[in-house]
C-alpha positions in Angstrom: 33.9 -221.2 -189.9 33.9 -220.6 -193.4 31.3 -218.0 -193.9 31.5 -214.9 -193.2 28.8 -213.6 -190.6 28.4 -210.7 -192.5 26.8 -213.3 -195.2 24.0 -214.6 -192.6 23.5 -211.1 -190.9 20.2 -210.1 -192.1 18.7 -213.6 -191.5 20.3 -213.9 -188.3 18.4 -210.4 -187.5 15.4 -211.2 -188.8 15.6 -214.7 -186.4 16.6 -212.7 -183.3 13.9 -210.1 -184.4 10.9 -212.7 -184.0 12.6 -214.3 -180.9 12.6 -210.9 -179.1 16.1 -211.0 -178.8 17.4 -207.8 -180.6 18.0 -205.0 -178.3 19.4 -207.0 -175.4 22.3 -208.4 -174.0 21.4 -211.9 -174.3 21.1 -211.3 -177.9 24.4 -209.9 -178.2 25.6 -212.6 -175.8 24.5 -215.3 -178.0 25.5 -213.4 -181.6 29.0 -213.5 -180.2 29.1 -216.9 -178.6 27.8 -218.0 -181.7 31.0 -216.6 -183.7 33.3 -217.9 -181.1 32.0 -221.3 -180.6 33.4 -222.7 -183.8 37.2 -221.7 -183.4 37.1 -222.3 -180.1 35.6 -226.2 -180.7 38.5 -226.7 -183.4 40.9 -225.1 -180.9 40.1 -227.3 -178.2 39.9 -230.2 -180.2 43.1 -229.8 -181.4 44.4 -229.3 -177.8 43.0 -232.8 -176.9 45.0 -234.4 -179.4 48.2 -233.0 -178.4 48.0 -235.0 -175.1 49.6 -238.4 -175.3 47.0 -241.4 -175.1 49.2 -243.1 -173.1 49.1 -240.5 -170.2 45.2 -241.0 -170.4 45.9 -244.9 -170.7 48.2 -244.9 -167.2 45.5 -242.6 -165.9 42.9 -244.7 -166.1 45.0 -248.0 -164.8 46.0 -246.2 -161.8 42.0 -246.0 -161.4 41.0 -242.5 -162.1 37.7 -242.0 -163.4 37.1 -239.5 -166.2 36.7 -236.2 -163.9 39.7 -236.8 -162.2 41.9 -237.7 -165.0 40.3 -234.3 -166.6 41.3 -232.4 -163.5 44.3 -234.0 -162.6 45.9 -235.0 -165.6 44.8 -233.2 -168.8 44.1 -229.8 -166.6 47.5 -228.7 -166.4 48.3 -229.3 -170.3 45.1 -228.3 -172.0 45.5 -224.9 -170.0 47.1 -222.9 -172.7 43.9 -223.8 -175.3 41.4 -222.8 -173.0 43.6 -219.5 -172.4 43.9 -219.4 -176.2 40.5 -219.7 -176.7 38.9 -217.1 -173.7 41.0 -214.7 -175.2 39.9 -215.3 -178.8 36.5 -214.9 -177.8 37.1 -212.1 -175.3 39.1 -210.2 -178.8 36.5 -211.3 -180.6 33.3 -209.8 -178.4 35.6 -206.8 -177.5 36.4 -205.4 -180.9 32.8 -206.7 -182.3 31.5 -203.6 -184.5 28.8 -204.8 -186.8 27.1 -207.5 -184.8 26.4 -205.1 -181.9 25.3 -201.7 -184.4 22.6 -204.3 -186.0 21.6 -205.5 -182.9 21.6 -202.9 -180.8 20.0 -199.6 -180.7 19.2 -198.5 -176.5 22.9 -196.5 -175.7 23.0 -198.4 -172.3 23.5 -201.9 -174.0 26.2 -200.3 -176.4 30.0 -201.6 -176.5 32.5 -199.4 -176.8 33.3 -199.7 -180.7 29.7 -197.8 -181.0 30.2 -195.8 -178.2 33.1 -194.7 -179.8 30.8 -193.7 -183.1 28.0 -192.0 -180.8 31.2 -189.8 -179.5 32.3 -188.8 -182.9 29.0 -188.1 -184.7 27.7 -185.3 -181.7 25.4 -182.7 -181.5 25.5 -180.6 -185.0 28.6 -182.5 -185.8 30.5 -181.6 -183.0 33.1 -183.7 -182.3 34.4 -184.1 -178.4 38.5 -185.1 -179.1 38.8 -185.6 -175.6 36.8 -188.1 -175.1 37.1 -189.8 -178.3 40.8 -190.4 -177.7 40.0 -191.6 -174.3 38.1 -194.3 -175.4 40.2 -194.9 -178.3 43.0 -195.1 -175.6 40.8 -197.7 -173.5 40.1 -199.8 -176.5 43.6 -200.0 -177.8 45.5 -200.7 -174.8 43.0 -203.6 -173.8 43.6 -205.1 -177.0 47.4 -204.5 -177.1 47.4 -205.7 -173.3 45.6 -209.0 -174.6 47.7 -209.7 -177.8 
């Protein structure tokens, strides 16, 4: 959590290079679940520890086993983390800029941050407005919607 990706890019490329990874979704599908994983771990874990270990303890002596004291008992108050964290990694994935442009280069895998940049650089510099502030629009009031 305490380096930047931007520090381990290049060797990250050149791992997902000789993999066969770059240039496809499960690529970028694994370059962002590996940035999201971490904060989400130390999210959850802190979740976990909010729940009283005497709920777990009456759990168990009423005779639940451990999937139904997950489901039944620490379901309902470890909801809000895992909300917390699908939306971190959602924000995270959505708004993603340099991961995907390294990655990336066939337009039909693009997300919409570089979609956004194959819009503004056009033909002989022209620039389409319209649809430019469109997806500006779409990206903006997904990540408003979220937060």
């Amino acid at each position: 959590m305490m380096v930047p990706f931007q520090a381990i890019l290049t060797p990250l490329y050149l791992l997902m290079n000789s993999v066969g990874l770059t240039d496809s979704l499960l690529g970028l599908v694994l370059f962002s679940t590996n940035f999201a994983l971490p904060f989400g771990i130390f999210l959850m874990k802190n979740t976990f520890d909010t729940v009283p270990q005497a709920l777990e303890d009456s759990a168990i002596i009423d005779g639940a086993g451990t999937v139904r004291m997950l489901v039944s008992v620490l379901r309902p108050m470890i909801l809000p983390g895992i909300a917390s964290s699908a939306l971190y990694a959602f924000l995270t994935s959505w708004t993603e800029f340099l991961g995907a442009l390294t990655f990336l280069t066939t337009e039909r895998y693009f997300t919409l941050p570089i979609a956004l940049l194959n819009i503004q650089v056009g033909t002989y510099g022209e620039v389409d407005f319209g649809q430019l502030v469109a997806g500006s629009v779409i990206a903006m009031t997904e990540f408003v919607k979220v937060n």
